[in-house]
C-alpha positions as semicolon CSV with decimal commas, in nm:
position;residue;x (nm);y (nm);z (nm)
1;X;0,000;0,000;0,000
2;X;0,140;0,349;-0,119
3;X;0,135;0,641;0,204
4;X;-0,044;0,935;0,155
5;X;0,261;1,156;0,099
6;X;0,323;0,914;-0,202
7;X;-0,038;0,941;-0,342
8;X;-0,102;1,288;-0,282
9;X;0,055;1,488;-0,534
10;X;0,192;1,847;-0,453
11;X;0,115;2,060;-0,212
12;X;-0,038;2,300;-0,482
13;X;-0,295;2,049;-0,554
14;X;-0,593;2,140;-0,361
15;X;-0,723;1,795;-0,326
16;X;-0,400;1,719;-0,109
17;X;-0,567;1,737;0,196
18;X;-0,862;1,581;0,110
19;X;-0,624;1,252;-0,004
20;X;-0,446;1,263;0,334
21;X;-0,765;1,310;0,554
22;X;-0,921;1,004;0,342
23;X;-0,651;0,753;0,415
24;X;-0,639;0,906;0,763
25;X;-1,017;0,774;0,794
26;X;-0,970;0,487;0,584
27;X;-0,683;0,358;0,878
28;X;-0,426;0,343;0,674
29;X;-0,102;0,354;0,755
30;X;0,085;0,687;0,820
31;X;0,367;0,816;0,966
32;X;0,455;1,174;1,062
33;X;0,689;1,422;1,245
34;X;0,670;1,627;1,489
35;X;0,784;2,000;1,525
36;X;0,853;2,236;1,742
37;X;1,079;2,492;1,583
38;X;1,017;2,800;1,455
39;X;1,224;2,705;1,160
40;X;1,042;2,737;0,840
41;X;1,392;2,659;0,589
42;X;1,438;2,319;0,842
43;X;1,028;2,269;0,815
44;X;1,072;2,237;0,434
45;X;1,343;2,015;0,413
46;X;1,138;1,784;0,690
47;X;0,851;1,751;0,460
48;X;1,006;1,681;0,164
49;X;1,177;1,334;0,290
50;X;0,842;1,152;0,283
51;X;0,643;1,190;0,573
52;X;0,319;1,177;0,519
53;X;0,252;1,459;0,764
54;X;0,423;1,773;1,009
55;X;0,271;1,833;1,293
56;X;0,360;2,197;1,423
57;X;0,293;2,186;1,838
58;X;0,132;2,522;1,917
59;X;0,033;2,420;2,263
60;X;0,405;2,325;2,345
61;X;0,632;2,398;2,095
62;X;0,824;2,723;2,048
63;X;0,667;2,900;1,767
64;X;0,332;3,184;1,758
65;X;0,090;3,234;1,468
66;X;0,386;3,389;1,230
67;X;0,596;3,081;1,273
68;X;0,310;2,832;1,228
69;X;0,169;3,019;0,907
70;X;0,534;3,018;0,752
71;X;0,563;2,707;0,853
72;X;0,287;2,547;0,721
73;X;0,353;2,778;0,410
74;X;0,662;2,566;0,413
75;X;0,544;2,244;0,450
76;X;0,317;2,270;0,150
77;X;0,648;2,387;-0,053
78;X;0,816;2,079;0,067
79;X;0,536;1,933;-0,169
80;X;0,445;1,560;0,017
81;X;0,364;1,593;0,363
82;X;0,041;1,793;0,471
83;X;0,081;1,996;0,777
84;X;-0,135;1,924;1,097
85;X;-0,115;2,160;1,401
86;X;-0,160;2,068;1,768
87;X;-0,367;2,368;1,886
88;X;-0,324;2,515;2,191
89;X;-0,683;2,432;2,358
90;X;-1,015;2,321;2,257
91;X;-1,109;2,631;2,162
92;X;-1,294;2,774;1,797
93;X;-1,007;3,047;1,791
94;X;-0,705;2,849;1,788
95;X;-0,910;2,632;1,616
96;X;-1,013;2,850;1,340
97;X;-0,677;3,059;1,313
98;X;-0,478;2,723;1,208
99;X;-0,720;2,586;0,962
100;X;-0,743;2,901;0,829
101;X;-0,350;2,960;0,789
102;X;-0,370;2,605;0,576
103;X;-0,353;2,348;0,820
104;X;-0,506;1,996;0,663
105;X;-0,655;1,921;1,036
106;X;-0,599;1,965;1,414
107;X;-0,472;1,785;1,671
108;X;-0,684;1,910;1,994
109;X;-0,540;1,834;2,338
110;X;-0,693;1,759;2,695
111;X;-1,025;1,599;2,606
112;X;-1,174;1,464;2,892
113;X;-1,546;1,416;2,722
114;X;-1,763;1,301;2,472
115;X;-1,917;1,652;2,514
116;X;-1,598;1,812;2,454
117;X;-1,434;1,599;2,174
118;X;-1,810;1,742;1,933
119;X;-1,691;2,096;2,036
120;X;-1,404;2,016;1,849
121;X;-1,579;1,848;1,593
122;X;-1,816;2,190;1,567
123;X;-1,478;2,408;1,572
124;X;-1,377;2,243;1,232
125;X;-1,678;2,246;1,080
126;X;-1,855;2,531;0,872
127;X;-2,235;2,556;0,911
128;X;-2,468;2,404;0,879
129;X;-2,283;2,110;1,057
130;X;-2,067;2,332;1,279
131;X;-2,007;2,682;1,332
132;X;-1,650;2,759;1,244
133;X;-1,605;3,127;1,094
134;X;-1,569;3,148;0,753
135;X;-1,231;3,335;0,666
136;X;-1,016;3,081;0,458
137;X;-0,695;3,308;0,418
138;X;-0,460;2,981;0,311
139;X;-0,752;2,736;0,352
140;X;-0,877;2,806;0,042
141;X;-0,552;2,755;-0,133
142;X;-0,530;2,374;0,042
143;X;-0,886;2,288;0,023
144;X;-1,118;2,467;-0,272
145;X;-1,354;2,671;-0,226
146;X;-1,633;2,496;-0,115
147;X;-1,746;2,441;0,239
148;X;-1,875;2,065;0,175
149;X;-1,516;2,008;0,052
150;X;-1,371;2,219;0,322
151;X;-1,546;2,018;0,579
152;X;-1,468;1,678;0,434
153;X;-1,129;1,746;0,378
154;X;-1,018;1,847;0,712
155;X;-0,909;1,610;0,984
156;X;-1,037;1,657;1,378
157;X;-0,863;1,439;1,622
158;X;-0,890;1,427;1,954
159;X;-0,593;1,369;2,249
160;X;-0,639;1,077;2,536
161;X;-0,415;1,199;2,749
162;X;-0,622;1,257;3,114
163;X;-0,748;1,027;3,319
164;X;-1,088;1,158;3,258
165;X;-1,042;1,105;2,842
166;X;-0,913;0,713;2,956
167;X;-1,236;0,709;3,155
168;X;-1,470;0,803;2,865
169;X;-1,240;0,657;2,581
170;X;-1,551;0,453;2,429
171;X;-1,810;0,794;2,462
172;X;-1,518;0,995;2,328
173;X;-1,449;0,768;1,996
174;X;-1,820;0,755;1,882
175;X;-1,849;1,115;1,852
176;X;-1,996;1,166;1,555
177;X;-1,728;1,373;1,296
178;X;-1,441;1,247;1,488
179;X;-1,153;1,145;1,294
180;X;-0,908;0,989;1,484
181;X;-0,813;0,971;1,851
182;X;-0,388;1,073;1,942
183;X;-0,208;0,935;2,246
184;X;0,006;1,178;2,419
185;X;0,249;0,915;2,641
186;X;0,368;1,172;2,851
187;X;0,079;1,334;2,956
188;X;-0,145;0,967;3,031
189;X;0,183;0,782;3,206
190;X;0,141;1,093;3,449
191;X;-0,221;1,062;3,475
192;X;-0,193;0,709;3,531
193;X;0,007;0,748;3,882
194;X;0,388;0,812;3,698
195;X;0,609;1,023;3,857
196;X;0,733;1,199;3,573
197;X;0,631;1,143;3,244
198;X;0,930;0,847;3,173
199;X;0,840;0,646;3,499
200;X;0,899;0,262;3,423
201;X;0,701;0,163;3,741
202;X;0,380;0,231;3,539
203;X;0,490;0,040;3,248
204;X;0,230;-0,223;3,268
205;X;-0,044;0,009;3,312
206;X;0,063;0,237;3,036
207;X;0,078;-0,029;2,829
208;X;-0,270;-0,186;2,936
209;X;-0,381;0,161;2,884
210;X;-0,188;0,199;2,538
211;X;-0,381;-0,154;2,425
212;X;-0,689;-0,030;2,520
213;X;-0,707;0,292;2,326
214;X;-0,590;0,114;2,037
215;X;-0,883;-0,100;2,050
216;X;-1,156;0,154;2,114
217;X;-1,046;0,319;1,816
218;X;-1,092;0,026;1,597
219;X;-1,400;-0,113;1,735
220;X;-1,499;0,240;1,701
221;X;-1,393;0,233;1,335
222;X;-1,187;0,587;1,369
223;X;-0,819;0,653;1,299
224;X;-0,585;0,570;1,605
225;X;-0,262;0,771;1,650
226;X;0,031;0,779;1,864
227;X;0,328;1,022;1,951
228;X;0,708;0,802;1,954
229;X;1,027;0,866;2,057
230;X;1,199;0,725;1,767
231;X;1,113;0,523;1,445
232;X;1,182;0,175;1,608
233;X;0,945;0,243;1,848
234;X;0,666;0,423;1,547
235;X;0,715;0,071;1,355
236;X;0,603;-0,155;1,649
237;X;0,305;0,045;1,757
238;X;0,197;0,068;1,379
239;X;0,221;-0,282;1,396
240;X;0,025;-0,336;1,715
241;X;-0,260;-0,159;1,539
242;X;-0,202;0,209;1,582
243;X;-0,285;0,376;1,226
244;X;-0,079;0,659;1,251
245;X;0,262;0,725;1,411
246;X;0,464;1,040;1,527
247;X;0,813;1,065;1,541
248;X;1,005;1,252;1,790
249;X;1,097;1,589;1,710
250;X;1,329;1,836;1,510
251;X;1,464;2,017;1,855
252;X;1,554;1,667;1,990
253;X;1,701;1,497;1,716
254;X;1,894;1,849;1,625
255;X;2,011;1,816;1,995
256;X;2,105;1,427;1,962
257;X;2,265;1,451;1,653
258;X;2,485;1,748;1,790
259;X;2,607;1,547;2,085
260;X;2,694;1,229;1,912
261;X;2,914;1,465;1,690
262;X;3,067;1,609;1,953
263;X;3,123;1,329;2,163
264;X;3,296;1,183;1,806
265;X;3,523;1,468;1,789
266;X;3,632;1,464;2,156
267;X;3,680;1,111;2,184
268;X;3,693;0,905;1,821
């Protein structure tokens, strides 16, 4: 099976998100990166190796609107990868603002509810099927210029991350208009008892807890997605069942790469 980033053309297409967002709901396999640089010339050169997505991290990554619109703007120059955004709340004006600077979907964090998971299902959706504000500055560029199209094409996930969002994980994935539910493994292995977000005493429950999202999502028939620390570890969760995969991140891997080189130079 051919990714998304292989089957989707060029970012000038304006069926590009629609292509991604379809195998995104079809479950098929994806992988993507994750960034949190305000580094539009680095954002580029990421999305041109093949990723089938960039995910820019409002909520905790170091870049404001500017640096996510050139970003994005530089993602879609990169010409294979779509760019998501992880907003910085459940909220229609985060919400709004990155689907309207181009973003093919959103990646919403903190959902604790059925309830809350069709706000963000309303946020991305123009009437009459939701009430996001009609302003597509670089939407329309990505996505045409209808709203039916526009709705269809963009991609609403939701983040199980809180003890509350494990709690109502079945509720939560039968929201009507959700896409796709997104582990953040940080955030649950703290809500799960951890003491930081790396404890290995909670390794059986995160994993019991890792399982069972995984299988809501599929008996749920949405998209299930997962943030990794590396691609070793993307590869076996894709093959436990997750549907999409995140990799790391550029401020990591530019801080990895620039210690193994140094600790070459020092010491051969």
């Amino acid at each position: 099976m051919s990714t998304a980033a292989e089957t989707a053309g060029t970012g000038d297409s304006p069926s590009h998100a629609a292509r991604f967002t379809a195998a995104l709901r079809a479950r098929e396999r994806l992988v993507g990166y994750w960034s949190v640089l305000d580094a539009p010339p680095v954002t580029e050169r990421l999305a041109r190796l093949g990723y089938d997505y960039v995910c820019l991290d409002i909520q905790h990554g170091l870049m404001g609107y500017a640096g996510m619109l050139n970003s994005l703007t530089a993602i879609d120059a990169g010409g294979a990868a779509v760019g998501l955004v992880r907003v910085v709340a459940n909220d229609p004006a985060p919400i709004g603002q990155a689907l309207d600077a181009g973003a093919a979907g959103v990646i919403v964090p903190m959902i604790d509810t059925a309830e809350q998971a069709a706000a963000a299902v309303t946020a991305c959706r123009y009437p009459p099927v939701g009430r996001r504000s009609y302003g597509p500055m670089r939407a329309g560029l990505r996505l045409g210029p209808s709203l039916a199209e526009a709705n269809a094409a963009t991609a609403v996930l939701a983040m199980i991350e809180t003890a509350a969002g494990l709690a109502n994980l079945k509720a939560i994935c039968a929201t009507p208009g959700l896409d796709g539910i997104y582990v953040g493994p940080s955030d649950l292995r703290i809500a799960l008892g951890g003491a930081d977000s790396n404890d290995p005493a909670l390794d059986e429950e995160f994993e019991a807890a890792v399982a069972e999202i995984r299988t809501a999502a599929a008996d749920a028939g949405i998209a299930a997605g997962i943030h990794t620390t590396d691609g070793a570890t993307a590869a076996r969760r894709l093959a436990e069942g997750y549907t999409f995969a995140s990799v790391s991140c550029d401020l990591i891997h530019l801080e990895l790469a620039a210690a193994d080189h140094l600790s070459t130079a020092r010491h051969g």
